[in-house]
mmCIF file of the N, C-alpha and C atoms, coordinates in Angstrom:
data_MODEL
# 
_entry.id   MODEL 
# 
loop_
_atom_site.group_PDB 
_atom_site.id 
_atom_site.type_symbol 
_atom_site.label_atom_id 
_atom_site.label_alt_id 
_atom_site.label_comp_id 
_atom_site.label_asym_id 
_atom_site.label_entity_id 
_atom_site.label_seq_id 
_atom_site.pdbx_PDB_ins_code 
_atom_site.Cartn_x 
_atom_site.Cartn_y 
_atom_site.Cartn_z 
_atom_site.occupancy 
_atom_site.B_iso_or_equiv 
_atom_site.pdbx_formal_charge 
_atom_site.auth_seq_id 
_atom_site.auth_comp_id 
_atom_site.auth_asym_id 
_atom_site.auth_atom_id 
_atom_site.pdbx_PDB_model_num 
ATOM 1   N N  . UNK A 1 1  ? 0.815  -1.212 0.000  1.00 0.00 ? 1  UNK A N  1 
ATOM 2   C CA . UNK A 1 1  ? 0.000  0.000  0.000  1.00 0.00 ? 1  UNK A CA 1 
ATOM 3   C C  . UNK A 1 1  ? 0.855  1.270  0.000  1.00 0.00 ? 1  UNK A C  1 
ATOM 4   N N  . UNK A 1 2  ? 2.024  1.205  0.415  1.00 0.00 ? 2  UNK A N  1 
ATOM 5   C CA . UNK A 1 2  ? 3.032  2.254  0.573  1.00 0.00 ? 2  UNK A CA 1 
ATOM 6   C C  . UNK A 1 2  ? 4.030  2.685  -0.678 1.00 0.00 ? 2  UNK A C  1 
ATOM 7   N N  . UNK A 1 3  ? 3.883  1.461  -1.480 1.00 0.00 ? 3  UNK A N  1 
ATOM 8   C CA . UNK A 1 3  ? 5.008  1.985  -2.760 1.00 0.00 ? 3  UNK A CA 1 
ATOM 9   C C  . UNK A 1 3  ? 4.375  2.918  -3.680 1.00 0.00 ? 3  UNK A C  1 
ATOM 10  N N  . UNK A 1 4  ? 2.944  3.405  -4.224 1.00 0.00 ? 4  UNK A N  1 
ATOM 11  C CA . UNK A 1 4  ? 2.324  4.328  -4.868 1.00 0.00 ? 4  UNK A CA 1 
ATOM 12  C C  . UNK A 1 4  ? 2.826  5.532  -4.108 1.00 0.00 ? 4  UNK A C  1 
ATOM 13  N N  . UNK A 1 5  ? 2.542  5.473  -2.764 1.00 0.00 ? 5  UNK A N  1 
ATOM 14  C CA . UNK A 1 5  ? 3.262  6.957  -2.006 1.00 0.00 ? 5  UNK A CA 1 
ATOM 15  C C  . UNK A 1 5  ? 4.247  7.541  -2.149 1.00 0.00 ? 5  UNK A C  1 
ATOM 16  N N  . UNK A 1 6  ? 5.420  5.946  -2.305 1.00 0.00 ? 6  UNK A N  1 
ATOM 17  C CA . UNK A 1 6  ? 7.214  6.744  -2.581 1.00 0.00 ? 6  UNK A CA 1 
ATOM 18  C C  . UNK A 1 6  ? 6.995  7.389  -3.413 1.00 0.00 ? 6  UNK A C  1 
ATOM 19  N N  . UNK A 1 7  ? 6.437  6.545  -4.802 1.00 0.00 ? 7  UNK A N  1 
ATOM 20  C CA . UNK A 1 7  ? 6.697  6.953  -6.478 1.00 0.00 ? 7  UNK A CA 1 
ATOM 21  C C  . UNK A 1 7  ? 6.274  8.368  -6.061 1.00 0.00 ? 7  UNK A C  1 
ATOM 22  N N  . UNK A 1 8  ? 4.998  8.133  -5.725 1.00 0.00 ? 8  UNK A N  1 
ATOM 23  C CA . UNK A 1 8  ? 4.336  9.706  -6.016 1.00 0.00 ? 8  UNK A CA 1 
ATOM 24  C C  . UNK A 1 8  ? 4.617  10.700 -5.465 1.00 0.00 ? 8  UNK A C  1 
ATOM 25  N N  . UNK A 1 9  ? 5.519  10.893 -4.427 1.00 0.00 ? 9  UNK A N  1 
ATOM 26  C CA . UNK A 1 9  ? 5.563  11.866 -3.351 1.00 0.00 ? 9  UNK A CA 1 
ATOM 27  C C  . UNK A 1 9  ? 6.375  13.131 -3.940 1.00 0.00 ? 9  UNK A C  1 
ATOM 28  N N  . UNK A 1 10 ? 6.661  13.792 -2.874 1.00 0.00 ? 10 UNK A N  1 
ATOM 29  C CA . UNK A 1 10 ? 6.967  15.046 -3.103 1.00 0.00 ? 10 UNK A CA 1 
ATOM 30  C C  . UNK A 1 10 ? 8.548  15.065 -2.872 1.00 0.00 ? 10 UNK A C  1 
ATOM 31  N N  . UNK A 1 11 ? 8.971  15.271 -3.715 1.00 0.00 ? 11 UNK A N  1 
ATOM 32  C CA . UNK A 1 11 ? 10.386 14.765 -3.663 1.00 0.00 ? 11 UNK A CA 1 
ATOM 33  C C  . UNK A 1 11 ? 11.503 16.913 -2.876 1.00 0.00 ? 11 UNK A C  1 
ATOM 34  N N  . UNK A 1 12 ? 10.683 17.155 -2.759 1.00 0.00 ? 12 UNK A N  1 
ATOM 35  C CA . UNK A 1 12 ? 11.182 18.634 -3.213 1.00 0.00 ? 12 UNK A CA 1 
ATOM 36  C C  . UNK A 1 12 ? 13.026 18.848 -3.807 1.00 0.00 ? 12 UNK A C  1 
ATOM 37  N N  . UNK A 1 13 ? 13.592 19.463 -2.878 1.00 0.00 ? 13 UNK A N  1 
ATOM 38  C CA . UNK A 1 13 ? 14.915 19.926 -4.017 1.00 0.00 ? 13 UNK A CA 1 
ATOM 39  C C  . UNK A 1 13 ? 15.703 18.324 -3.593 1.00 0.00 ? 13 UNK A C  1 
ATOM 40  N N  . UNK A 1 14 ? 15.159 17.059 -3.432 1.00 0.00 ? 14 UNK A N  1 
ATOM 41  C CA . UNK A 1 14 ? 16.196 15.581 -3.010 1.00 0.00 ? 14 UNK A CA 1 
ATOM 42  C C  . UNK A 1 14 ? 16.057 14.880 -4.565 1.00 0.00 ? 14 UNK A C  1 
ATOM 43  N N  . UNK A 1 15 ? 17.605 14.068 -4.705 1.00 0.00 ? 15 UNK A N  1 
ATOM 44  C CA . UNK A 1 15 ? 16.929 13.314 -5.746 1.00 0.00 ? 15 UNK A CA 1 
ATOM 45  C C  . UNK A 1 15 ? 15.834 12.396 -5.415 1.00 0.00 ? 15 UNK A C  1 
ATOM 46  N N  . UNK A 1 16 ? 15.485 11.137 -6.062 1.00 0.00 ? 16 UNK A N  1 
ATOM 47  C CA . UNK A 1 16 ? 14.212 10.318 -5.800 1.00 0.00 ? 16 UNK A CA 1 
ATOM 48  C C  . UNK A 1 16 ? 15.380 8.992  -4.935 1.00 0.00 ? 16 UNK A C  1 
ATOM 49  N N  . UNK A 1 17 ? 16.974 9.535  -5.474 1.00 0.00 ? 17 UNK A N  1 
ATOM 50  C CA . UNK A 1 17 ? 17.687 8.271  -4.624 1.00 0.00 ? 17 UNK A CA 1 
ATOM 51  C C  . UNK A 1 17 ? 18.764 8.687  -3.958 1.00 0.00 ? 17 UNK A C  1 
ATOM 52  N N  . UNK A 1 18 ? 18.222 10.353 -3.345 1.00 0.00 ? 18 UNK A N  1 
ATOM 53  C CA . UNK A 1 18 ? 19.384 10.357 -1.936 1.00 0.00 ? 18 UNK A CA 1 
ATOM 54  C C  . UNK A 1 18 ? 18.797 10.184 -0.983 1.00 0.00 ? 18 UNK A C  1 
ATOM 55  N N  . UNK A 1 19 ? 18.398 9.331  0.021  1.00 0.00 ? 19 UNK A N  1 
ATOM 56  C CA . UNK A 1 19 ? 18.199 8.594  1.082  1.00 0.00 ? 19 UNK A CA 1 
ATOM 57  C C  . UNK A 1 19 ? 18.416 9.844  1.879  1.00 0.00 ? 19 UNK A C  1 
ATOM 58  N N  . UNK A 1 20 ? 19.494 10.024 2.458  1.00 0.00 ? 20 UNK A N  1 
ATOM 59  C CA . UNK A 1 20 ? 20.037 11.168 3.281  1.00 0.00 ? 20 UNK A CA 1 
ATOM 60  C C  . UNK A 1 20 ? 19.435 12.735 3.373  1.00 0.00 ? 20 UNK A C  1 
ATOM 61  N N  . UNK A 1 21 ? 18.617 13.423 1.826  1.00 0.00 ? 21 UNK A N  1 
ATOM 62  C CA . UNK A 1 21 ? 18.323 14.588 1.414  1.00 0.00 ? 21 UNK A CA 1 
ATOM 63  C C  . UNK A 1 21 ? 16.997 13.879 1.828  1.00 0.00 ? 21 UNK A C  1 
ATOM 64  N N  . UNK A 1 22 ? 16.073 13.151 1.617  1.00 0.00 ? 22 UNK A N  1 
ATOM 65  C CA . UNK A 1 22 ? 15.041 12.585 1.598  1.00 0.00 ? 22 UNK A CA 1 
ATOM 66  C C  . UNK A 1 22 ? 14.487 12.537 3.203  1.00 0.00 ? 22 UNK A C  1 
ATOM 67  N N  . UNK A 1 23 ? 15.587 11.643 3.707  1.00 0.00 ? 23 UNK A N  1 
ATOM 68  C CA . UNK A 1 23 ? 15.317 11.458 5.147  1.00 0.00 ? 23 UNK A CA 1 
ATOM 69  C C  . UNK A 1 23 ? 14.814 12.781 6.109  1.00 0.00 ? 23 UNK A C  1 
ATOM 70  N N  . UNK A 1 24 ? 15.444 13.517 5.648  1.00 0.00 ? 24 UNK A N  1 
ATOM 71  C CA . UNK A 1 24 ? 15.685 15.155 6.115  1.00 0.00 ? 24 UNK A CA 1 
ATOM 72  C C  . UNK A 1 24 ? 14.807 15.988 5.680  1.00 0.00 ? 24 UNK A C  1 
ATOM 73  N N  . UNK A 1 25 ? 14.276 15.764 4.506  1.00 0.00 ? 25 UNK A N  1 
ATOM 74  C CA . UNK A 1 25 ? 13.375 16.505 3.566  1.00 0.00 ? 25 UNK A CA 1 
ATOM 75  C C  . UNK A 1 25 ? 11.369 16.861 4.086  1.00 0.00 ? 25 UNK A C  1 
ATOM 76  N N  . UNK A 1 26 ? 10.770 18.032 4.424  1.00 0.00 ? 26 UNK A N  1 
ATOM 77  C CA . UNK A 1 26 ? 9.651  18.313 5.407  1.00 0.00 ? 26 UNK A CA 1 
ATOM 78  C C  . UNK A 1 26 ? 8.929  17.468 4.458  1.00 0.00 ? 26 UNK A C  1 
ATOM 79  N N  . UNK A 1 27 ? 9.224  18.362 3.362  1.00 0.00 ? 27 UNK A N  1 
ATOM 80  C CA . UNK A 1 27 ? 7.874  18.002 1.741  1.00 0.00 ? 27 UNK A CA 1 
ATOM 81  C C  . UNK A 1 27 ? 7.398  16.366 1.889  1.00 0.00 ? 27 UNK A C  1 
ATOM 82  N N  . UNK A 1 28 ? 8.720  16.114 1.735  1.00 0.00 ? 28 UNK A N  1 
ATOM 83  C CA . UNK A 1 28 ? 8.525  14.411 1.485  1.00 0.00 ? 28 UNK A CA 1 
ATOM 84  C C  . UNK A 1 28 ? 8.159  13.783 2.317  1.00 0.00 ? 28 UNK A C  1 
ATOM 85  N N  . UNK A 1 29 ? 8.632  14.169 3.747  1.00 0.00 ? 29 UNK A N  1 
ATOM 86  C CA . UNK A 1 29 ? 8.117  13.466 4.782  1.00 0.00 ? 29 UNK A CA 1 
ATOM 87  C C  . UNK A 1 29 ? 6.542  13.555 5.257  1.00 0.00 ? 29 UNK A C  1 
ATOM 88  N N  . UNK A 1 30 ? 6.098  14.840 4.846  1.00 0.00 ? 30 UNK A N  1 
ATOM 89  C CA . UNK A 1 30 ? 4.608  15.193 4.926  1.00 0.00 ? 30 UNK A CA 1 
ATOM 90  C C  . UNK A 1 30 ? 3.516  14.484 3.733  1.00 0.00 ? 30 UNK A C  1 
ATOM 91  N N  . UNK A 1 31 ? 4.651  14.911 2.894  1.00 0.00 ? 31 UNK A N  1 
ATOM 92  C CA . UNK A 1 31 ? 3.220  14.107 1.902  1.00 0.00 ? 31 UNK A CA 1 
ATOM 93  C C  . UNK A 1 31 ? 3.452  12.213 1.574  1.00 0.00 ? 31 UNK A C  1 
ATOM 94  N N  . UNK A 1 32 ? 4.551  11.786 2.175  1.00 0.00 ? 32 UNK A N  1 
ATOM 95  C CA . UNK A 1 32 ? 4.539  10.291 2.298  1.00 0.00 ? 32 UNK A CA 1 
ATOM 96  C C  . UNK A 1 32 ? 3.674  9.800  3.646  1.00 0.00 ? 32 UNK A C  1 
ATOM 97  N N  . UNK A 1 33 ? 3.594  10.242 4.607  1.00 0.00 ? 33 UNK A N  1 
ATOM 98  C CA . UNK A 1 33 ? 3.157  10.177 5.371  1.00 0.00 ? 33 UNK A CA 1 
ATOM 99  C C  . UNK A 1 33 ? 1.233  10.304 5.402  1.00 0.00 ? 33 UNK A C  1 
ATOM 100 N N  . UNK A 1 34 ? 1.313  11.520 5.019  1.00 0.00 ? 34 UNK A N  1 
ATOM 101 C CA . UNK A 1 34 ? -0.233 11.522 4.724  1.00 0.00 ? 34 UNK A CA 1 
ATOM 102 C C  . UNK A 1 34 ? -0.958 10.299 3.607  1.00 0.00 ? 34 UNK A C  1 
ATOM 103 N N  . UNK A 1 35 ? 0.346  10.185 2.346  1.00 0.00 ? 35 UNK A N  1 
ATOM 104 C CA . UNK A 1 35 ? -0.536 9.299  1.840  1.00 0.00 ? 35 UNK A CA 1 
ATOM 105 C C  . UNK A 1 35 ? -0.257 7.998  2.230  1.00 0.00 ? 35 UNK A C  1 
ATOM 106 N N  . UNK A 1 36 ? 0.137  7.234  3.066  1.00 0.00 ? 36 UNK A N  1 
ATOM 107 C CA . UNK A 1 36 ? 0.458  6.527  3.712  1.00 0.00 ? 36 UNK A CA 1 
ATOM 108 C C  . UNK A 1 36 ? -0.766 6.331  4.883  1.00 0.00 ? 36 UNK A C  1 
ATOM 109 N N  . UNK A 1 37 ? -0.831 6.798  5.670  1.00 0.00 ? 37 UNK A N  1 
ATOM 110 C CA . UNK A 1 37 ? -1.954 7.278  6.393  1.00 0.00 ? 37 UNK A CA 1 
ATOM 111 C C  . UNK A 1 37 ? -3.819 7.076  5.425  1.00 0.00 ? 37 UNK A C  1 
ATOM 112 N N  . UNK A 1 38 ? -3.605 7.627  4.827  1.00 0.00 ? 38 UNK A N  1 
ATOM 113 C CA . UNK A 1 38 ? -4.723 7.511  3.877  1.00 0.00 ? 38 UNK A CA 1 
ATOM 114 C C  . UNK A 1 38 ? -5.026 6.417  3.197  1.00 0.00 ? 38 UNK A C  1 
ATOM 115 N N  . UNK A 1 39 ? -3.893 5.402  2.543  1.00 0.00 ? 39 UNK A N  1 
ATOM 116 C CA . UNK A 1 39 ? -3.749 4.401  1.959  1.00 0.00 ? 39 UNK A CA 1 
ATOM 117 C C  . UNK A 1 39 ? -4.091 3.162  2.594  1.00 0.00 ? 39 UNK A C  1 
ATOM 118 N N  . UNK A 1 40 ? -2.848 2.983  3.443  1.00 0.00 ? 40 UNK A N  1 
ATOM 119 C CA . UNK A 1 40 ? -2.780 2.005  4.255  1.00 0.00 ? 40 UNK A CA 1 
ATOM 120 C C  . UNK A 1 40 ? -4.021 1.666  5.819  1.00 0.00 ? 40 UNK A C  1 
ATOM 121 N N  . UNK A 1 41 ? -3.924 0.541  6.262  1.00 0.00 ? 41 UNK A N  1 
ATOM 122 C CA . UNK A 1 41 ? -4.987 0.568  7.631  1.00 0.00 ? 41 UNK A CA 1 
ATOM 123 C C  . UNK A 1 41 ? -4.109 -0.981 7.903  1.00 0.00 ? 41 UNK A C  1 
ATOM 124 N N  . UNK A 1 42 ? -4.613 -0.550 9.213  1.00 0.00 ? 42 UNK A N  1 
ATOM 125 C CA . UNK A 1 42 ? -4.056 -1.716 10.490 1.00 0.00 ? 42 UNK A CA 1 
ATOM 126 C C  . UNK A 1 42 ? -2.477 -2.286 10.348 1.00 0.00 ? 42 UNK A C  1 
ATOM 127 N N  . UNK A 1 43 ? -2.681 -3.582 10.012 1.00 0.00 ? 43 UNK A N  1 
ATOM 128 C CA . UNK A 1 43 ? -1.244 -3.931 10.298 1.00 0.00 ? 43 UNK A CA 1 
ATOM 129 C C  . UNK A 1 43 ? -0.195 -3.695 8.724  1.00 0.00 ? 43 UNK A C  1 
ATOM 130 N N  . UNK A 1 44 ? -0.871 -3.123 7.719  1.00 0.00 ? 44 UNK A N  1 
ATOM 131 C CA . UNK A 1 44 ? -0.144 -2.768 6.708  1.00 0.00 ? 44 UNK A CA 1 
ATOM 132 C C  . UNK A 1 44 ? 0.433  -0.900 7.147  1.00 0.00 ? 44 UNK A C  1 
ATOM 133 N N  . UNK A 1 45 ? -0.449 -0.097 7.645  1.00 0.00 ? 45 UNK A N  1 
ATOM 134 C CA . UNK A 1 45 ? -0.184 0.733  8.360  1.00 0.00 ? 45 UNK A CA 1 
ATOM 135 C C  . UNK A 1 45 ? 0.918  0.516  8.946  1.00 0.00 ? 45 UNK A C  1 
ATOM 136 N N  . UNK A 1 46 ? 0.981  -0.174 9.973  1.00 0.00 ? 46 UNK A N  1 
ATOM 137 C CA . UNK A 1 46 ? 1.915  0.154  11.311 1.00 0.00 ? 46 UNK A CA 1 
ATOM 138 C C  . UNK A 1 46 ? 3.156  -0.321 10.593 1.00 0.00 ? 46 UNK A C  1 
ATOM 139 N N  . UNK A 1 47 ? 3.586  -1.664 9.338  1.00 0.00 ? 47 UNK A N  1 
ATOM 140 C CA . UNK A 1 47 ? 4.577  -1.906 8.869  1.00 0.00 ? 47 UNK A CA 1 
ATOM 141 C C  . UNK A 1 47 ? 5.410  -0.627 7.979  1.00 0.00 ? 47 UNK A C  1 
ATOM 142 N N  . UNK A 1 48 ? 4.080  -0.021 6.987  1.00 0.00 ? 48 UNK A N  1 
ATOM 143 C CA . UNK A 1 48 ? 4.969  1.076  6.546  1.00 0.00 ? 48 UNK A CA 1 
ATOM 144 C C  . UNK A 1 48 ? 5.578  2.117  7.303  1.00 0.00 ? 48 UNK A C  1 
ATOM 145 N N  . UNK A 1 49 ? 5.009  2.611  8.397  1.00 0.00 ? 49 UNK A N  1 
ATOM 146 C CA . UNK A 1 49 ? 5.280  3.401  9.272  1.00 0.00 ? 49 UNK A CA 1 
ATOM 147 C C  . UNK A 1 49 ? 7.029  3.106  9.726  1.00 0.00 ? 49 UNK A C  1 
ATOM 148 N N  . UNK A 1 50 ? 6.224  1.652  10.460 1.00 0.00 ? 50 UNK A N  1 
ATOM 149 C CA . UNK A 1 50 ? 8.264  1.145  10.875 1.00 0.00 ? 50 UNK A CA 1 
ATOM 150 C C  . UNK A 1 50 ? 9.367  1.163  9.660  1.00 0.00 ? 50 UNK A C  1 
ATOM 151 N N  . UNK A 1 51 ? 8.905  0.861  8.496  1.00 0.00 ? 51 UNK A N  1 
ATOM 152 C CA . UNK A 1 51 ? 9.724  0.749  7.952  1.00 0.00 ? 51 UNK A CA 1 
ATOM 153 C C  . UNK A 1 51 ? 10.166 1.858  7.167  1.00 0.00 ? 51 UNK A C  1 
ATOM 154 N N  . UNK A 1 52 ? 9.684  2.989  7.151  1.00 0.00 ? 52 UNK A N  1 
ATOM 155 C CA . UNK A 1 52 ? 9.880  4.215  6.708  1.00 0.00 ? 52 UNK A CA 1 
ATOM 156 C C  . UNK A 1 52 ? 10.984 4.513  8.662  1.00 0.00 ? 52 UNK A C  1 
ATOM 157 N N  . UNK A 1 53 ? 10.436 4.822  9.245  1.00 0.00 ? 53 UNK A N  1 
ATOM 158 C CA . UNK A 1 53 ? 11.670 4.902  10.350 1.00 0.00 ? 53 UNK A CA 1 
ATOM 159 C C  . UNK A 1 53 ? 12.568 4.384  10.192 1.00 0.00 ? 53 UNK A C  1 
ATOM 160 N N  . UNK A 1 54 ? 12.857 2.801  10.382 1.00 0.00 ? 54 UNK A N  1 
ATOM 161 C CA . UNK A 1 54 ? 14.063 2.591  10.092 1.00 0.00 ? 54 UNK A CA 1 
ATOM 162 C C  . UNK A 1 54 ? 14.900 2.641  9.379  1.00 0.00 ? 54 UNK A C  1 
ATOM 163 N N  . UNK A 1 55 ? 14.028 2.672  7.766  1.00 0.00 ? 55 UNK A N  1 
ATOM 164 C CA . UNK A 1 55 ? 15.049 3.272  6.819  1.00 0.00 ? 55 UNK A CA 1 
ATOM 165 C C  . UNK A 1 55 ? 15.799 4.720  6.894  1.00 0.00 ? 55 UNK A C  1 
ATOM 166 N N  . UNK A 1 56 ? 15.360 5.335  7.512  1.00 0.00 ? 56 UNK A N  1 
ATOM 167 C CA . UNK A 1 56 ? 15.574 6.636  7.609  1.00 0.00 ? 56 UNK A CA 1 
ATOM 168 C C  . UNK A 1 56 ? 16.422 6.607  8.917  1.00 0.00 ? 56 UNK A C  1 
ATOM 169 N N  . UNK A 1 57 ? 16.475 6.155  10.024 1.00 0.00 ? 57 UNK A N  1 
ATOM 170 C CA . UNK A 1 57 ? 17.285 5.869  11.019 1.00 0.00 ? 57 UNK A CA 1 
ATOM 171 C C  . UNK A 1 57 ? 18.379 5.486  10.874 1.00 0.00 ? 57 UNK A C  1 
ATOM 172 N N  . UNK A 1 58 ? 18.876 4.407  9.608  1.00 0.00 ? 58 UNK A N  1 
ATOM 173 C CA . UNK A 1 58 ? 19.977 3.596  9.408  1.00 0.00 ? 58 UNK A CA 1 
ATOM 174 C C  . UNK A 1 58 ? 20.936 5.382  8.475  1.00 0.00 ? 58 UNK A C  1 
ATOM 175 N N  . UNK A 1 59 ? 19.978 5.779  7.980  1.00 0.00 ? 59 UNK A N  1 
ATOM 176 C CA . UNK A 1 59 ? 21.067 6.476  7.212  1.00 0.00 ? 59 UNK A CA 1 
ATOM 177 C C  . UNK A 1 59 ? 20.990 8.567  7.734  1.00 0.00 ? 59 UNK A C  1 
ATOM 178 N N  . UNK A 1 60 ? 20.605 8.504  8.859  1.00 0.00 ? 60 UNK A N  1 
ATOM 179 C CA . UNK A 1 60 ? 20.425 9.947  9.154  1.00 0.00 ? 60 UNK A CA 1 
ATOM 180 C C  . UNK A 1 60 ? 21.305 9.934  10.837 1.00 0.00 ? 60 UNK A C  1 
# 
């Protein structure tokens, strides 16, 4: 339910594959999140959630 969100999101000034600019980035984090939120429910929810943290944990 979460990979339509990456593609689509708001990448603002990050590429789509710096991890690091991304992690950091408000735009992206707001509008992955919302559509994430919107998309997803229950335990597909709570997985994208974690796994958007930890990806972002390992490299920030």
């Amino acid at each position: 339910c979460a990979i339509p969100c990456l593609t689509s999101a708001d990448f603002g000034s990050c590429s789509q594959t710096d991890l690091q600019c991304l992690c950091t980035s408000s735009s992206f984090i707001s509008s992955t999140t919302q559509c994430i939120e919107s998309s997803c429910t229950g335990s597909d929810l709570d997985q994208a959630e974690a796994a958007a943290r930890s990806g972002c944990a390992a490299i920030v």
